[in-house]
N, C-alpha and C positions, 0 to 999 in steps of 0.2 A: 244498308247500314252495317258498317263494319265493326262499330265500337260494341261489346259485349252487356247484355241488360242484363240486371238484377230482375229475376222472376218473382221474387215475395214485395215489390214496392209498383202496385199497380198504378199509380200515380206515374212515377218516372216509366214506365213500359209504354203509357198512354201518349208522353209529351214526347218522346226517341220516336214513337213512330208519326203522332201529327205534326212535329215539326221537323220532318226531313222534307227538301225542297220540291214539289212538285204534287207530295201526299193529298194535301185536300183536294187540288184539284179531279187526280185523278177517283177520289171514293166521290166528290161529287157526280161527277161522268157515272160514273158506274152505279149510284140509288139510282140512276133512273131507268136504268134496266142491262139487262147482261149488251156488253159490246165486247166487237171483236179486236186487235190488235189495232189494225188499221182505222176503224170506229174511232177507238181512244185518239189517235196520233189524228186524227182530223177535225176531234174534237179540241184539241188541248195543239195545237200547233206550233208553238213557241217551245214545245218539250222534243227534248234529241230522242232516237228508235233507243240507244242503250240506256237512256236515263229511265225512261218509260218504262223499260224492261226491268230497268234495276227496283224501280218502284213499285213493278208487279210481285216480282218474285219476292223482294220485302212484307207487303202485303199479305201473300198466298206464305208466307212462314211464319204469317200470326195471324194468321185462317183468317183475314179479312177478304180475303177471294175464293172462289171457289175450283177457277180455273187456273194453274199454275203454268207457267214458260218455261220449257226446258231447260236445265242451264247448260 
């Protein structure tokens, strides 16, 4: 996500990051236990390697992952 969040309105921090395109599905994937890159992209197949990536590293910058992708 490139548009800049307001940190004191947790409300708008929660909807910027569940509705950016691909978000649910991949925190779906991921309750059900840690997966690896490739894991994710076999799961969710319809999603491109950079979107993926882009969704992780969004994720992993509001500690919803524990594993982060280099950038």
């Amino acid at each position: 996500m490139s548009r800049s969040i307001d940190i004191n309105d947790p409300q708008r921090i929660a909807e910027d990051i569940l509705s950016a395109k691909w978000t649910l599905r991949v925190l779906n994937v991921l309750a059900q236990g840690p997966a690896r890159f490739s894991g994710l992209r076999s799961a969710i197949p319809a999603v491109s390697s950079n979107m993926l990536a882009a969704r992780l590293r969004d994720l992993c910058g509001f500690r919803l992952s524990r594993a982060c992708i280099p950038i």
